[in-house]
N, C-alpha and C positions, 0 to 999 in steps of 0.2 A: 471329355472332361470339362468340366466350366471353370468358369478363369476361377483363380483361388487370391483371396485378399495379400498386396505386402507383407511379408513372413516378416522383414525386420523392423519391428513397432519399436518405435522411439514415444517418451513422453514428450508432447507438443511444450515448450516450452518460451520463453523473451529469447533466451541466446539462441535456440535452435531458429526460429523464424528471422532473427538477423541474420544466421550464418545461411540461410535460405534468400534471404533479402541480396546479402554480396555474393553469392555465388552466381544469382541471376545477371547480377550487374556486372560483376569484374568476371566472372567466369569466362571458359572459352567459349566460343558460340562456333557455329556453319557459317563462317562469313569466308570469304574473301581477301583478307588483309594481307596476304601475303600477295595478293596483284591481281589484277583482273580475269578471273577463271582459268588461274594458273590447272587446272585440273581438267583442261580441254588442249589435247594436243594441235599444235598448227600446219603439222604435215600429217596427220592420218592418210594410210592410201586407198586409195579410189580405184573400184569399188571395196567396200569391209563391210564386215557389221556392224549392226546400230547395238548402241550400249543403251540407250531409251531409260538414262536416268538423268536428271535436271537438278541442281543447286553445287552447291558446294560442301564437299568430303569435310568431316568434323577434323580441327587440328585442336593443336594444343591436352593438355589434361584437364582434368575436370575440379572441381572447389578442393577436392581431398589432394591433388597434386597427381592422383593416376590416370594412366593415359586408359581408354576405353576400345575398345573392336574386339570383335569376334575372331576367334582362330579356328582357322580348318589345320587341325593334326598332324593330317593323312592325306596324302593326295599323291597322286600321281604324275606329273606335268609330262614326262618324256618316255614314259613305258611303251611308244609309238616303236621308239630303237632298240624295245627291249625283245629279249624273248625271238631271237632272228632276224626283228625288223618287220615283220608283217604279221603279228598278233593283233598288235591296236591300229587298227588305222586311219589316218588321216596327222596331218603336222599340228604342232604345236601354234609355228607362226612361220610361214614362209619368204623371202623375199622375193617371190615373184607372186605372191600376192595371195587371195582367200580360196581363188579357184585352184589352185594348184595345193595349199595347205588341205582346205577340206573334200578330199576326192577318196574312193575307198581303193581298199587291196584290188591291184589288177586280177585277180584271181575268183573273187567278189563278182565280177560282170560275168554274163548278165544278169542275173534273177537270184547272187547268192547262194548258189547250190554247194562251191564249195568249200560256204565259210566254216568248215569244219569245227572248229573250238569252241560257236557256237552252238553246235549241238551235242557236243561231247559234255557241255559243261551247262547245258539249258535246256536243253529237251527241244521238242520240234523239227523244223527239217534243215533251219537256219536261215532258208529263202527270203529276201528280201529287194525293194529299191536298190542298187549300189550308188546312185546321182546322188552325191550330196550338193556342194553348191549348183546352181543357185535352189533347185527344189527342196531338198531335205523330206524326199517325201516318208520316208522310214527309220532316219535316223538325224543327227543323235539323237536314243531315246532312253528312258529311264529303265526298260529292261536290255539295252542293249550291253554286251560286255566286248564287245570288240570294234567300237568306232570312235574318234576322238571326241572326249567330254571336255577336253578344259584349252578351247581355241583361246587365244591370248586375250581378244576381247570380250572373250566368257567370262573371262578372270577377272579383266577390267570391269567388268559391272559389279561383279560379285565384290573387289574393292568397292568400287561407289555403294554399293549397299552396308558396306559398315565393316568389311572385313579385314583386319588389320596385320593378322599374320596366318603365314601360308608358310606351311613343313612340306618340301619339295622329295618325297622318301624316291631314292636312286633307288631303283627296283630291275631285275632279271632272275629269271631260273632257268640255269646252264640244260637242265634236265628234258625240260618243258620245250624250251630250242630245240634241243636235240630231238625229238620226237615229233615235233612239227612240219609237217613235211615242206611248209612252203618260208621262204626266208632267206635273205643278200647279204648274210654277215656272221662273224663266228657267234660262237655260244659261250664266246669265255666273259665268266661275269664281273669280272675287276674293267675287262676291256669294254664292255657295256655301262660301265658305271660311272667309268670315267668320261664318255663320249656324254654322258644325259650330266654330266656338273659341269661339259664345257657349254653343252646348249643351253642350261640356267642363264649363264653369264653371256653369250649369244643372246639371247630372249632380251634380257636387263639391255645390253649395248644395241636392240633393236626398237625398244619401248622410247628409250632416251633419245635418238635418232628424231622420233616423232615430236619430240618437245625442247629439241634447239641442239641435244650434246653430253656426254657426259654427267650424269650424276643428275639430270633433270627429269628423269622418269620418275615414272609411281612406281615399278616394280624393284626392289632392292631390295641383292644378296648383304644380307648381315652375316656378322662372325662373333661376334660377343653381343649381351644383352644391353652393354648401355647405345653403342650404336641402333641397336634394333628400335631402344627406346627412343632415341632421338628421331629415327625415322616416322615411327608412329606419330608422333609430336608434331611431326611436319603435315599426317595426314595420311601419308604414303602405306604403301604396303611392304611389311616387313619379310621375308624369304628366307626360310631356313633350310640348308642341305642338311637329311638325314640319309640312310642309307637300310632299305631291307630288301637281304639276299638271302637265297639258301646254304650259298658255300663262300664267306665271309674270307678272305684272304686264301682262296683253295681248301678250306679247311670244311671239308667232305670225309664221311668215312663211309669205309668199304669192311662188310663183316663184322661193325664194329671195331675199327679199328681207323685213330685217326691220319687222315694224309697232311696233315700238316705240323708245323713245328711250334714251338713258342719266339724263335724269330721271324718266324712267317706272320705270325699274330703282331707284333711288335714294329715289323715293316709295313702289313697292313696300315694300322691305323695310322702310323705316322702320315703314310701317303694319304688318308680319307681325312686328316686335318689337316694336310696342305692344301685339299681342294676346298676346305672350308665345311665340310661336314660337323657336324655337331651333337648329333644322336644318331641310332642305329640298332638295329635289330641283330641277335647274334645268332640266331636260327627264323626261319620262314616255310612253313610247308614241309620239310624235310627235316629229318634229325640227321645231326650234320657231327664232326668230331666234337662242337663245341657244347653243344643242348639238346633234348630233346624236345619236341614239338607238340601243342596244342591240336589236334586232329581237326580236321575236316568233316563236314559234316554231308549227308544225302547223297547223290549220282555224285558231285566234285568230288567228296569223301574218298568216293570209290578210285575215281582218276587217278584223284592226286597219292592214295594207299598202291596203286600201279606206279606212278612215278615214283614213291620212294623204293619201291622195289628196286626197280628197274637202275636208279642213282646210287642207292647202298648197298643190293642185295640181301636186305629182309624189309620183311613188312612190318607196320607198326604190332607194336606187342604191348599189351595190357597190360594192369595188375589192380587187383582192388584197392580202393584210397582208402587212405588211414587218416585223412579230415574229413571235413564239411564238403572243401576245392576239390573239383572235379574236372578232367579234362572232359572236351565235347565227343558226345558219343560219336563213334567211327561210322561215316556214310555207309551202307552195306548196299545201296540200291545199284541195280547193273548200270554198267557204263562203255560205252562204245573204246572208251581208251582201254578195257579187259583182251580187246584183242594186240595190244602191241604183247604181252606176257609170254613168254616162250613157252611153247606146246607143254600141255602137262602141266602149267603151274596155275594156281586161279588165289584169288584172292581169300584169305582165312575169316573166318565165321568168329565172331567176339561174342563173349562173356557180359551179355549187360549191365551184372554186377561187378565188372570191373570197368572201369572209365578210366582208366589213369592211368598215364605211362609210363614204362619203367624206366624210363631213361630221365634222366634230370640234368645237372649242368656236371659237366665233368672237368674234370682238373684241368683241361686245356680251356674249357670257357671261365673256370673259375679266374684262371691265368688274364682270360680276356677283360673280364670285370672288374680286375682291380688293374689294367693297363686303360681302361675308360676312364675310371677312377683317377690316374695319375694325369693323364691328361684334361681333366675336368670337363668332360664329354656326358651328354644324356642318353642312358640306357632303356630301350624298349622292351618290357618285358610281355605287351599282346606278341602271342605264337608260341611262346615259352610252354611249355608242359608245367603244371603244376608243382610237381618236383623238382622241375629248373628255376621256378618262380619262388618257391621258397626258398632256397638256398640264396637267390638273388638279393630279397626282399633283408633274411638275415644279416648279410654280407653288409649291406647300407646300415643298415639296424647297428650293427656294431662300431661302426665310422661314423652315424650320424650322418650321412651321405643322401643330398636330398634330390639327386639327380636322377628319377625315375620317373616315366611316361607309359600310362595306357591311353590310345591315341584314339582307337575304335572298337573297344568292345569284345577284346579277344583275348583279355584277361577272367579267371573267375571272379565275380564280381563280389565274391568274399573278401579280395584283398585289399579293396580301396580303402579302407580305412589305414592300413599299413602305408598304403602309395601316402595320403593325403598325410600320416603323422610324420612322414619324411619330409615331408613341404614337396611331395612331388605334383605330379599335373594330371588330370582324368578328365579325358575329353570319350563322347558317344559317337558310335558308328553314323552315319546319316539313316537313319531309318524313318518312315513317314510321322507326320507333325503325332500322332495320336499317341503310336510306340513311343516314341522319342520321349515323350512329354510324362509319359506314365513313369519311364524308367526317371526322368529327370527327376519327377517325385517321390521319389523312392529312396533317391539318393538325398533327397535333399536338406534333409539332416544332419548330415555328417559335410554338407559345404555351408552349413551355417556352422557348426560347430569349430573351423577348422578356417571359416573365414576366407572361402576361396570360391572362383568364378568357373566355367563351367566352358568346353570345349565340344567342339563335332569333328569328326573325322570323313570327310567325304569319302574317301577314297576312290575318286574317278579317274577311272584308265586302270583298276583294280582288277578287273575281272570281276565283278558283283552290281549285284542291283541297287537301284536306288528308289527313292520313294515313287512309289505310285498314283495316278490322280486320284484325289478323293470324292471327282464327280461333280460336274457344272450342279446338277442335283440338289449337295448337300446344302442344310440348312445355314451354313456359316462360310462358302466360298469366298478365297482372297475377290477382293474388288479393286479393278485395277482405273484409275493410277493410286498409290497408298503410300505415304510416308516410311520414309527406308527407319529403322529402330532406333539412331541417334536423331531423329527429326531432323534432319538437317536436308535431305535430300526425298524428292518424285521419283516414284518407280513404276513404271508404267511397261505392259506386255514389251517383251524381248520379241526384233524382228531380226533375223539373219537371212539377206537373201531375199525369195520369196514366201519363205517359213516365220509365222510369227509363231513363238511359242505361249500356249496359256497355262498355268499352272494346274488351273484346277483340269482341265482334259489331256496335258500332257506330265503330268508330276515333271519331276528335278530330271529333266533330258541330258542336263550339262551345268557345267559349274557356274554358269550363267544366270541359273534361275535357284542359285542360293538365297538371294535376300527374298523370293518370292515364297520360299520352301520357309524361311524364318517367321517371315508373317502369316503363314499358315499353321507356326505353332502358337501364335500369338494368339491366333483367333481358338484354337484345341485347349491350348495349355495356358494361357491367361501369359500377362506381361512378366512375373516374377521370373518365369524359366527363361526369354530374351533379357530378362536384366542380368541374369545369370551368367547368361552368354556374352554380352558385353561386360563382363567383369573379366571373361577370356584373357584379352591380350596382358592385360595385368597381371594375375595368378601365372600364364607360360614364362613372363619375365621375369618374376618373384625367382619360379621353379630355375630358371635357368642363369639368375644372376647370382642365385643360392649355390647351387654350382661352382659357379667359376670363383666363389667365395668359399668354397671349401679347403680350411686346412687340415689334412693329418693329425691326428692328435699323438702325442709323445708318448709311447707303450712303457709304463716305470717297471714293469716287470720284464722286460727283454735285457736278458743277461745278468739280470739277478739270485739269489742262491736262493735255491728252493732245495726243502726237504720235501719227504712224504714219510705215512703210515707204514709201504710198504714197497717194492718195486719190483714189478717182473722182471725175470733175466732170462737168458740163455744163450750159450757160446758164440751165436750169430749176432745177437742184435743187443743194444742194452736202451730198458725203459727206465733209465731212470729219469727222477724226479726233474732235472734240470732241462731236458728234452722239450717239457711241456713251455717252457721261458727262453728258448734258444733262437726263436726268430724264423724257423725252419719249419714248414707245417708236413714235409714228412718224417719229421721225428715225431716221438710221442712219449708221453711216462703212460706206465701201467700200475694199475695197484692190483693184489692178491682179489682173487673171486671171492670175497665177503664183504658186507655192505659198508661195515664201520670201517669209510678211509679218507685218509684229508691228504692235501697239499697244499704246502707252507711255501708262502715267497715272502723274503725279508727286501727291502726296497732299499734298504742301506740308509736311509734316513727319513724323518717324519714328513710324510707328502699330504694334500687333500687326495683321497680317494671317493669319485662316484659313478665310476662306470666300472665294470669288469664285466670282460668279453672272455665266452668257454666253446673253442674248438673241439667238439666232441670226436673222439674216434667211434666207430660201430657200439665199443662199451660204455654207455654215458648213465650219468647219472637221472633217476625217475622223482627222486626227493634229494635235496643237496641244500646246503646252506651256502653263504660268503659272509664269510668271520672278519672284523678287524681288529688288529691289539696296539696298542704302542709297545708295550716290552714283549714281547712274546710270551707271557703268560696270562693275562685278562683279556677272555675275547667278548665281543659282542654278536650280533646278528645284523647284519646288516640290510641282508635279504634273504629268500628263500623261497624254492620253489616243491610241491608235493606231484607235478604235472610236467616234468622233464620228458622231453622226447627224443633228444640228440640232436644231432648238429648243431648250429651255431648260436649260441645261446648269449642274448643282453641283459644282462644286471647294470641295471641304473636305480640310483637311493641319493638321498640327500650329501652333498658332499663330507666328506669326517676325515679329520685327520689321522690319521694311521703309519706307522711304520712296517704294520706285517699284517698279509691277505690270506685267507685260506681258505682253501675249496671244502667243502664237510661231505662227503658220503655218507646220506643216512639209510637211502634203500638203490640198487642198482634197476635199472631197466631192461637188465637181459642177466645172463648164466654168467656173464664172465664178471669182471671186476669193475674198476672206473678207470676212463685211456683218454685223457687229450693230448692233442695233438699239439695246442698252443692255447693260455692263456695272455690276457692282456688287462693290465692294468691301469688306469686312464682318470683323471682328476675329474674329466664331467664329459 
């Protein structure tokens, strides 16, 4: 693609070149003023890697007052201890130094024959070098999925190249442990989770070490947004604990059926925001008691459709979508993991016209979503099944709830205009400058429209690949040394060891050769899409100080008297009208199976009304109005829809002041009558 001109054209005007005049002058710059190369540690140990970037990290914010740097999402820093402990190999950061952090699984020597998970999940025979330092003659590499990508002074450079915040996702699969034949630790994954958020803070009290003490590193654990921002400000790098698991607080099910509680969910999190976690995933790979999951795709497909088996006792199960949103079609290609499956069972054969799964978010993750919610935490909805994702997406829709994150790509990418009207965040998988750059444009519409900056998800130590070289060859290769994106800093070939790595003939080996992977979209995708990206750490902050800025809005319908048209009964249960206002979302009002039916909530006196939120039971309305009166006889229309589909349904209208709301049944969308579960009445 050739670079594309500045999308946000301003008229050149007297005030704009002044405010261009003082921004150059008073603005921050890449200096130093905070002390003489405060951003060069004076213990680094001997031998390490070279970081082979020169000047000084941008501080401060820019003329408009925003801090600027790119965020990586998604990342993995300690999935080394995940998964049994000898999945990923090689350390994060060792204290007895590089040679002992970067070395591979004892199992690994000599020739790699049985790094098994590589070929169960890559094809080939898995054979490789095992020497990593000081040679690296085979690894880290950009197809590798089982050697460590993010060595602490990987990171470090990837900071000096402009990157400002780093989402540290606490990652294990209890399941994937268990079926691995090689590994020094249990498979329980709260206890895995907990060990990779003590090594974060380990890592931070190891960086600091280097530069005198205490709170004087660049890498820094944040826990709320304005701390993060302050950090940014200084230059440093911001560090978020998120968390994706497959069984969230034990919350696994077997036969569909879940093993966990709602105080299992409620102890949970309590404990993943004392360790300072912040967002989190509420399914991964496996449908688990809380949600159902986004599928897998090719030979992994396959694998991972054996792990769910083998974890819940069925395998994933179809149904055709009834939107656009489509879960990713199910890997069918054979897979060397087809032999753990007990005699006689094999993997099932899908229906290509159905993509979507039947499972969505269930009352136990509903339960989870809104204990996110009260704790003002960020919700991951990449891995979600489309049906979980909608309900999710709903759920915020009606709180106004702007705490939602797609971090790398593993949402349908139908729903970002929903993520982005919530003010959430939508950052890209790392995929090569060419991909990347296309989808960037694709989207980039709706992050002008919407006024927000643009993310990547590395996700290295993931199990996935990452960009490719695009060939000493090509017509437009990074040229190395090149100015890092904020100008402020030389970036010149990464050497570790005896290994220098080059972009163009080694692609993104390790999280090292991020700023080099950004300037190769520079050169693809023109400057617009890195400006995008340095709008990043901004827009995650927005997202997440919007958050912890959320209040509840006050329900004027909860516990108020409501009539209706008509109300199911019988000697077990009673729907009446007040059910739907009670606070309780399994109660419900029912009206008689014919179209023409309303519900009347009186507010007890004259409020603004302009939102009303409709919990649909299975019978919901297909056409429905929301009437408002002041006496209960003149009503108007306030809103109206002819394209009702059920569930969670948001009416928002200009605010009007009102004493009485009513639901109008004009056409039903099924056989039976209209049934919610709970209405909500709300000023805006």
């Amino acid at each position: 693609m050739a670079g594309r001109p500045y999308r946000r054209h301003r008229q050149i005007t007297v005030v704009s070149l002044l405010l261009l005049v003082l921004s150059m002058t008073f603005g921050p710059t890449p200096s130093s003023a905070a002390g003489a190369e405060w951003w060069v540690p004076t213990a680094r140990p001997a031998p390490d890697s070279q970081i082979n970037v020169t000047g000084a990290p941008f501080t401060g914010t820019d003329s408009a007052g925003d801090v600027r740097g790119f965020v990586d999402a998604h990342n993995h820093l300690f999935s080394n201890e995940a998964f049994g402990g000898r999945l990923i190999c090689g350390k994060v950061f060792s204290e007895a130094g590089v040679a002992d952090a970067l070395k591979d699984c004892p199992e690994h020597y000599p020739d790699g024959t049985l790094a098994i998970f590589d070929y169960i999940t890559h094809g080939g025979d898995g054979r490789h070098d095992p020497v990593g330092w000081p040679t690296f003659k085979d690894w880290p590499a950009y197809d590798s999925m089982t050697h460590q990508a993010n060595y602490y002074a990987w990171v470090e450079r990837a900071w000096r190249g402009g990157q400002r915040v780093l989402v540290n996702d606490l990652v294990t699969n209890g399941m994937i442990c268990s079926v691995y034949p090689f590994k020094d630790r249990s498979c329980d994954e709260m206890t895995s989770i907990r060990l990779q958020a003590k090594l974060t803070y380990d890592l931070q009290a190891y960086i600091d070490k280097q530069y005198g003490g205490t709170g004087k590193g660049w890498f820094r654990i944040v826990t709320d947004s304005a701390q993060a921002r302050q950090v940014i400000e200084q230059g440093k790098l911001a560090v978020i604990l998120g968390v994706e698991t497959s069984e969230p607080f034990g919350c696994k099910q077997i036969l569909d059926i879940g093993q966990c509680s709602k105080a299992d969910i409620d102890a949970g999190l309590d404990e993943l925001y004392a360790l300072g976690v912040r967002s989190m995933f509420l399914c991964h790979k496996f449908d688990n008691a809380l949600c159902g999951v986004r599928f897998d795709e090719h030979g992994l497909g396959t694998a991972i459709n054996v792990g769910q088996f083998l974890s819940t006792g069925t395998f994933w199960r179809t149904e055709k979508c009834t939107g656009p949103q489509k879960d990713n079609p199910i890997g069918q290609a054979a897979s060397e993991a087809e032999k753990d499956l007990p005699a006689g069972t094999e993997v099932p054969a899908y229906d290509e016209n159905a993509q979507c799964n039947v499972r969505g978010l269930t009352d136990l993750g509903e339960y989870a979503v809104r204990g996110l919610m009260k704790r003002k935490m960020m919700l991951e909805i990449d891995h979600m099944s489309v049906k979980a994702t909608g309900r999710v997406l709903d759920i915020f829709e009606s709180a106004s709830y702007p705490g939602v994150l797609s971090s790398h790509s593993w949402m349908d990418l139908n729903w970002t205009e929903r993520v982005y009207g919530l003010g959430g965040f939508v950052a890209q998988y790392m995929h090569g400058s060419e991909e990347f750059s296309a989808e960037a444009e694709r989207t980039d519409a709706l992050r002008e429209k919407y006024d927000v900056g643009y993310g990547y998800g590395t996700d290295f130590n993931g199990i996935g690949d990452h960009p490719a070289p695009r060939g000493a060859g090509t017509s437009n290769p990074v040229t190395y040394p090149f100015r890092s994106a904020d100008g402020g800093s030389l970036v010149d070939r990464q050497t570790t060891g005896a290994r220098t790595w080059d972009y163009n003939t080694d692609g993104a080996a390790h999280a090292g050769m991020i700023p080099d992977w950004i300037e190769d979209i520079r050169r693809v995708g023109g400057q617009d899409v890195v400006g995008d990206l340095l709008r990043g750490a901004e827009s995650y902050l927005g997202t997440w100080g919007g958050t912890e800025k959320h209040q509840a809005g006050v329900n004027l319908a909860k516990g108020a008297a409501a009539t209706a048209s008509s109300e199911e009964w019988n000697p077990v249960t009673n729907y009446a009208a007040g059910r739907a206002v009670d606070g309780d979302l399994a109660t419900r009002w029912a009206a008689d199976w014919s179209d023409d039916q309303w519900l009347r909530i009186d507010l007890g006196a004259t409020s603004l009304v302009g939102r009303v939120t409709l919990d649909w039971e299975r019978a919901y309305g297909k056409s429905y109005r929301i009437e408002l009166s002041a006496d209960g006889q003149n009503w108007r229309t306030a809103w109206s829809t002819t394209t009702g589909d059920g569930g969670l349904d948001t009416a928002r209208f200009t605010g009007t002041p009102a004493r009485y709301v009513r639901v109008h049944g004009v056409e039903r969308g099924t056989e039976w009558g209209y049934s919610l579960h709970e209405v909500g009445v709300h000023s805006g």
